[in-house]
C-alpha positions as CSV (number, residue, x, y, z in Angstrom):
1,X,0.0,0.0,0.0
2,X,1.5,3.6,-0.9
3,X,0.0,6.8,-1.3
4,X,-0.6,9.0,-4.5
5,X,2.9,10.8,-3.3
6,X,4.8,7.6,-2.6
7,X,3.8,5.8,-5.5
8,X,2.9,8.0,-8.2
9,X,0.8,6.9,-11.3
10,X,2.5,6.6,-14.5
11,X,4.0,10.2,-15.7
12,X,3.2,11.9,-18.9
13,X,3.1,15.2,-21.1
14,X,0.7,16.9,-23.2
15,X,2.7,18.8,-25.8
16,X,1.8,21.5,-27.6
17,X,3.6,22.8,-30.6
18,X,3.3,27.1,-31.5
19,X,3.9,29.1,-34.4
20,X,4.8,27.8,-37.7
21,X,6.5,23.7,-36.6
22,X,4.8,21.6,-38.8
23,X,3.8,18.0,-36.6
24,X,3.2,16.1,-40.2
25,X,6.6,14.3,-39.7
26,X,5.7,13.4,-35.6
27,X,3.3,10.7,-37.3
28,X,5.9,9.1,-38.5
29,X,7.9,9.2,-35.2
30,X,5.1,7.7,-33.2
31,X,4.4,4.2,-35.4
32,X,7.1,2.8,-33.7
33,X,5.4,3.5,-30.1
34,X,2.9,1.7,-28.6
35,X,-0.7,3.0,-28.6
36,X,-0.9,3.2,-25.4
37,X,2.3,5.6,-24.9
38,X,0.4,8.7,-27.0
39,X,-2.2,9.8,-28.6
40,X,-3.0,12.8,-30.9
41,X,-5.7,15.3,-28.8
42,X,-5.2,17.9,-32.2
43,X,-2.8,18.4,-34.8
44,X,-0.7,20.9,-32.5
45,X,-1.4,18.7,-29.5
46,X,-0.3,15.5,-28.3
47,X,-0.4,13.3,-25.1
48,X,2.9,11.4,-24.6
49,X,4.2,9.2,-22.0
50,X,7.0,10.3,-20.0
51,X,9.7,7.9,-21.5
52,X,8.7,8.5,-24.9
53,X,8.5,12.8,-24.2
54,X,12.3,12.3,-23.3
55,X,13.4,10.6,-26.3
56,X,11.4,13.0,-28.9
57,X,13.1,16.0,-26.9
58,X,16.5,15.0,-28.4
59,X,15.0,14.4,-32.0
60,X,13.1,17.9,-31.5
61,X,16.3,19.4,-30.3
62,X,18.1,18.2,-33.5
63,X,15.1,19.0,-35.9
64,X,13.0,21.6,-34.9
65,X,12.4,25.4,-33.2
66,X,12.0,24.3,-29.6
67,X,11.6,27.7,-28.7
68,X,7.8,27.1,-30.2
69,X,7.4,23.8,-28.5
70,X,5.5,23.6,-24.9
71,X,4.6,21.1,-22.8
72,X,3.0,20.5,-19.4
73,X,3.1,17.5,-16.6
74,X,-0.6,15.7,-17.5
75,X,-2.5,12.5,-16.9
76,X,-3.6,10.8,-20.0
77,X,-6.8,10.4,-18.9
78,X,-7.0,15.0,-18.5
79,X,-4.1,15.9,-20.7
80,X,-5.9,19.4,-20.8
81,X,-6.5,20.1,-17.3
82,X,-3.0,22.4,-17.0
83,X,-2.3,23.9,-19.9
84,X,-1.8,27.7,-17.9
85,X,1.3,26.1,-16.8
86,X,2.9,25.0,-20.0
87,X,7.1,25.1,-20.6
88,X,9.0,25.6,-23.3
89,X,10.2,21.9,-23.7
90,X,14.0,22.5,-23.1
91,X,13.3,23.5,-19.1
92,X,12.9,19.8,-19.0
93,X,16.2,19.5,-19.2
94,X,17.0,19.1,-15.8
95,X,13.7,16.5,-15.2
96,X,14.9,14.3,-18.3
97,X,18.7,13.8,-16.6
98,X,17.3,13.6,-13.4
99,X,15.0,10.6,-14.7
100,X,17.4,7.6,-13.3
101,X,16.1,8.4,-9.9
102,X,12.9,6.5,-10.2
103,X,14.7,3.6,-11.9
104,X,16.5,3.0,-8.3
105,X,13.7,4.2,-6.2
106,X,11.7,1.5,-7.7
107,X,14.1,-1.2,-7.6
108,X,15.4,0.2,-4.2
109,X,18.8,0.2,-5.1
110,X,20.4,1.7,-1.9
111,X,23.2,0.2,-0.3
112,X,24.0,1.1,3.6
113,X,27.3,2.1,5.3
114,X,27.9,2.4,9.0
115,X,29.3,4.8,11.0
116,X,29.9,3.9,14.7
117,X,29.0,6.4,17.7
118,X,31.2,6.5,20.8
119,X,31.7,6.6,23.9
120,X,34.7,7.8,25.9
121,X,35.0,6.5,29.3
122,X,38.4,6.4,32.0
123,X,40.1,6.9,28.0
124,X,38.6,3.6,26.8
125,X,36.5,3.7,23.2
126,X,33.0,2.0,23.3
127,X,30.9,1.8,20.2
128,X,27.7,2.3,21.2
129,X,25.7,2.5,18.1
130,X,26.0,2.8,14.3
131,X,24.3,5.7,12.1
132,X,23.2,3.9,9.0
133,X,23.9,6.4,5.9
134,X,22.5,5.5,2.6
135,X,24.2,5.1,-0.7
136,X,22.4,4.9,-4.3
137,X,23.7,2.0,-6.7
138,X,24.2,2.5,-10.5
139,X,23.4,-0.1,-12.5
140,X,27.1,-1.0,-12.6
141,X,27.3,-1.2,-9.2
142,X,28.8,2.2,-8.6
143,X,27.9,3.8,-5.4
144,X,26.1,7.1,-6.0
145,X,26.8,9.7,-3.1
146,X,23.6,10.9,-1.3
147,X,23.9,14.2,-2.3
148,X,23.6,13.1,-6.1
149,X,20.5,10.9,-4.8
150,X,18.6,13.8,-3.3
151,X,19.4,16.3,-5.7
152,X,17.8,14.0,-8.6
153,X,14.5,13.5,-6.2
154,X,14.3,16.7,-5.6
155,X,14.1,18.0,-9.4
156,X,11.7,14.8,-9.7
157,X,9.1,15.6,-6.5
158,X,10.3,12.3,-5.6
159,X,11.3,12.9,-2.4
160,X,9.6,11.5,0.3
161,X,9.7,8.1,-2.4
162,X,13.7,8.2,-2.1
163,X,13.3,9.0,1.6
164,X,11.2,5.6,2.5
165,X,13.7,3.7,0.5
166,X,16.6,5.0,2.3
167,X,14.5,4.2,5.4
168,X,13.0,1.0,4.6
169,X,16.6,-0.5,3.6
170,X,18.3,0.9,6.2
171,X,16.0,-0.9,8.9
172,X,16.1,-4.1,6.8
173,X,19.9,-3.8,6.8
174,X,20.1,-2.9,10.9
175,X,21.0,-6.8,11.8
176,X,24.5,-6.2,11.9
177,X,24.0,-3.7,14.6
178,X,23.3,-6.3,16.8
179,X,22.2,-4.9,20.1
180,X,23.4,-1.4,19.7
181,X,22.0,1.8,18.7
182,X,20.6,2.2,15.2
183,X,20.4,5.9,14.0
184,X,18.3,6.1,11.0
185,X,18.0,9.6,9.0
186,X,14.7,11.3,7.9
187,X,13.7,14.1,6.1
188,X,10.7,15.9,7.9
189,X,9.5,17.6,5.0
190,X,9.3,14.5,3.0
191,X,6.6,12.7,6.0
192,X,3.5,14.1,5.7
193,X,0.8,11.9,8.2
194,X,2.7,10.2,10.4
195,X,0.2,7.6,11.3
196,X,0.2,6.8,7.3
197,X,3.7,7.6,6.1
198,X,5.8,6.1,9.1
199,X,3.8,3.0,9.3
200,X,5.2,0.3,6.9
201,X,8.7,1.4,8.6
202,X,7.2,0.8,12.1
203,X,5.6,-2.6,10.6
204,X,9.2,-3.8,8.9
205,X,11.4,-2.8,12.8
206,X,8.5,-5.3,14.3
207,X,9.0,-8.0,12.0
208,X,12.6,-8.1,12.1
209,X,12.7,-8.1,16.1
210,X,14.4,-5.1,16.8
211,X,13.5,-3.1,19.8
212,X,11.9,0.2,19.2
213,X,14.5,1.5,21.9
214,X,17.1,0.6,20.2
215,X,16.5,3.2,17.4
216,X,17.1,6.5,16.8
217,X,15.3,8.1,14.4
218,X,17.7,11.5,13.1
219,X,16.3,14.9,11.8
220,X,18.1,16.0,8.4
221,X,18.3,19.5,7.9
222,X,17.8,19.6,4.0
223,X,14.9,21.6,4.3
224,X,13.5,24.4,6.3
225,X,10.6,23.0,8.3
226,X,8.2,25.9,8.6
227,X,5.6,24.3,10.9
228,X,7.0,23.2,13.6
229,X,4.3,21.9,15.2
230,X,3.9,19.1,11.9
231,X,7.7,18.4,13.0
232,X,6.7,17.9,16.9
233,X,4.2,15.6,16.0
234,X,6.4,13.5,13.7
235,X,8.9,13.4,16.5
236,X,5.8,12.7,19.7
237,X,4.9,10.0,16.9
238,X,7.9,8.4,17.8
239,X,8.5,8.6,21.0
240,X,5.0,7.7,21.3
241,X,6.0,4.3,19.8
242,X,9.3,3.9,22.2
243,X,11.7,5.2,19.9
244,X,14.2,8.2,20.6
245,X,15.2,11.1,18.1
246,X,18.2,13.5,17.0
247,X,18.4,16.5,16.4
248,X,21.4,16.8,13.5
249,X,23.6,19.0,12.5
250,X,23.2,21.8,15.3
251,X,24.5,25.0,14.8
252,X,23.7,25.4,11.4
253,X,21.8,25.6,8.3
254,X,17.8,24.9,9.7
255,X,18.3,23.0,12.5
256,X,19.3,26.4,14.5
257,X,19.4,26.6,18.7
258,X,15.9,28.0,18.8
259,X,14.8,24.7,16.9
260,X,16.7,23.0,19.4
261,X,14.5,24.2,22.6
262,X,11.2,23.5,21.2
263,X,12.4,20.1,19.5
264,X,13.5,18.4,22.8
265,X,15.4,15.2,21.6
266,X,16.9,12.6,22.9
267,X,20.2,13.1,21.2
268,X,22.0,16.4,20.3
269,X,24.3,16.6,17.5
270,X,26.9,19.2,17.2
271,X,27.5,20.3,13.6
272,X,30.4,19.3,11.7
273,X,31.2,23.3,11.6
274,X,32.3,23.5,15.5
275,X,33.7,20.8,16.1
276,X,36.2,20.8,13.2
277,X,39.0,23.4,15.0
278,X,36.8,23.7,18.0
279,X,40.2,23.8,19.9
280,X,42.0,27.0,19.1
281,X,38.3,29.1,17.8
282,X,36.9,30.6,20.4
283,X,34.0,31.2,18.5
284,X,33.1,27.7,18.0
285,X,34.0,26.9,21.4
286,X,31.1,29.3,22.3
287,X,28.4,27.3,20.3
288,X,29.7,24.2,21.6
289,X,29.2,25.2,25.0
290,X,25.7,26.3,23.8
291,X,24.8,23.2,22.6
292,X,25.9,21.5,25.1
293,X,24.8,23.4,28.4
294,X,21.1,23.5,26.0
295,X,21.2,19.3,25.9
296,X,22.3,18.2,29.0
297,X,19.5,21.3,30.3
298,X,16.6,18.8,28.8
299,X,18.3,15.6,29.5
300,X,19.3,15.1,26.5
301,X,22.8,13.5,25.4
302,X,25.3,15.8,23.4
303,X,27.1,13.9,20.7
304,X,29.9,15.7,18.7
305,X,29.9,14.6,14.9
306,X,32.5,15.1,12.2
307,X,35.6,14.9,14.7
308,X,38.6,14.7,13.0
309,X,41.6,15.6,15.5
310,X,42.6,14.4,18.5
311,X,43.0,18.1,19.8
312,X,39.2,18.6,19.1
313,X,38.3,15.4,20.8
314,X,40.4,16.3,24.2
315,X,38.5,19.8,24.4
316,X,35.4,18.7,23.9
317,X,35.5,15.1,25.9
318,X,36.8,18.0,28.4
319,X,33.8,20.3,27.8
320,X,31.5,17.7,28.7
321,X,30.3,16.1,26.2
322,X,28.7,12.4,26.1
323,X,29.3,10.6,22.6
324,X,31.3,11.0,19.4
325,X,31.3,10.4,15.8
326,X,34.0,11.2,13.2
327,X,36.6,10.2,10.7
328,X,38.9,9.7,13.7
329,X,37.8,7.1,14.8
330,X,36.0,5.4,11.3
331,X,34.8,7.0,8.1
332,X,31.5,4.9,6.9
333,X,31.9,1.4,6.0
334,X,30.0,-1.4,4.4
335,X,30.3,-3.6,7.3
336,X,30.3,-1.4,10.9
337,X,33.3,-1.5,13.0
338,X,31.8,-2.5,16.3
339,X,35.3,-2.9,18.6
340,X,37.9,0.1,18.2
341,X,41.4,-0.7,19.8
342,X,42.1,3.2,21.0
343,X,42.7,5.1,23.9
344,X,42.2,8.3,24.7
345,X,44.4,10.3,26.9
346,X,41.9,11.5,29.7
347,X,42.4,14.9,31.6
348,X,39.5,15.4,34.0
């Protein structure tokens, strides 16, 4: 079961050619299409399946005036219901290479890589839990970085799609956490009901046995939330359900301090930003402190991310802070480093 947004019905264009471009020749073009795939609705006018819209753009391209050529996203059942919002055909562009996306989405090609969390205690290094970071899969067998992923869903409005996938493979592929912690990213912008969007996810965690409290369900700042109250009831939803949450990247972009009071989470993460250098800027020391004197206020646990120097671990294990994530201790892998054989020097 999916919604309209999750699973989409088939995509298509109505096209509509201005001026003086002759369509006598698109006749032609079509016989080798299926009848289902387009149909004629005038002779300036035509209803065309997405995959086939793609491939006349490049013969248009090489054959005709596509400055005279318009078309409009349309179901072939109302191709006229939005022509007021017609397009000159070559500001689909960006839709046309961006058209892989659904390919993976659909076959789920994501692939996970682990991070472990930490904990310092008396200088010994305990992983504690894994973030589980999603990577897209050409059909080569590739790995596409997430960025590239969420760029292409974005330019596609299929967002919230790519986000279940990443979710839904993630959970199946949390096994090799074993008894740890499991933090799984979301986009908030992409759930919509949580009662409907989060509950195949919820469904999949009870089937494979893992225990809601082992989770940790991470906020990804991609997108401004503007209502925050849609966010807190994501995030009661939940807790509500025995999971915990995170609030990521701290500090900057949308997930601001004032975000952080009203969000409560379990788990505060310190950007990337301040904790890079933290040791000798007394500007990102500041923040730090912030952050931290703001999480351990509502009894939540303040986790450094992105630490990359020893220097930068030693100030802030000093600071006060609880848990730790970085390149300095593993960069993602495909199979999560569960023991690490390091000390750290303690000085408190």
């Amino acid at each position: 079961m999916g919604c309209e947004v999750c699973l989409p019905t088939e995509r298509g264009y109505t096209v509509y050619f201005a001026g003086s471009v002759s369509t006598e020749n698109l006749y032609q073009y079509f016989q080798n299409q299926s009848e289902t795939s387009w149909k004629s609705l005038n002779q300036r006018m035509f209803w065309l399946k997405e995959t086939v819209f793609f491939d006349l753009m490049e013969y248009l391209e090489a054959h005709m005036d596509v400055n005279n050529i318009f078309a409009v996203l349309s179901t072939p059942s109302d191709p006229l219901n939005n022509l007021q919002n017609l397009r000159t055909i070559d500001s689909y562009k960006a839709e046309r290479e961006a058209s892989w996306i659904d390919t993976l989405i659909e076959n789920s090609s994501i692939c996970t890589h682990y991070q472990p969390i930490v904990r310092i205690e008396k200088g010994s290094i305990e992983v504690i839990g894994q973030e589980l970071l999603s990577r897209g899969v050409d059909q080569q067998g590739d790995i596409i970085p997430p960025y590239k992923l969420f760029e292409a869903a974005r330019v596609r409005n299929r967002l919230f799609a790519l986000d279940r996938v990443c979710r839904m493979q993630s959970v199946k592929n949390a096994g090799l956490v074993q008894d740890k912690l499991i933090f799984i990213n979301f986009i908030p912008t992409a759930i919509y009901v949580p009662e409907h969007c989060l509950s195949t996810t919820f469904e999949l965690i009870k089937k494979l046995n893992i225990k809601p409290e082992q989770v940790v369900f991470e906020v990804v700042e991609t997108d401004e939330v503007k209502d925050l109250e849609h966010l807190k009831s994501i995030l009661n939803y939940y807790r509500s359900h025995g999971f915990k949450y995170a609030l990521d990247d701290v500090g900057v972009g949308y997930n601001n301090l004032e975000k952080l009071t009203l969000m409560q989470p379990d788990i505060v993460k310190l950007a990337f930003e301040y904790t890079n250098g933290v040791k000798d800027d007394v500007a990102k020391q500041a923040v730090a402190k912030t952050v931290l004197k703001l999480a351990h206020g509502m009894n939540a646990l303040a986790l450094a991310e992105g630490v990359e120097k020893e220097e930068d671990l030693q100030f802030l294990l000093d600071m006060g802070y609880d848990l730790f994530q970085g390149y300095y201790f593993s960069k993602p892998q495909a199979i999560p480093v569960n023991e690490l054989n390091m000390k750290v020097d303690v000085n408190v």
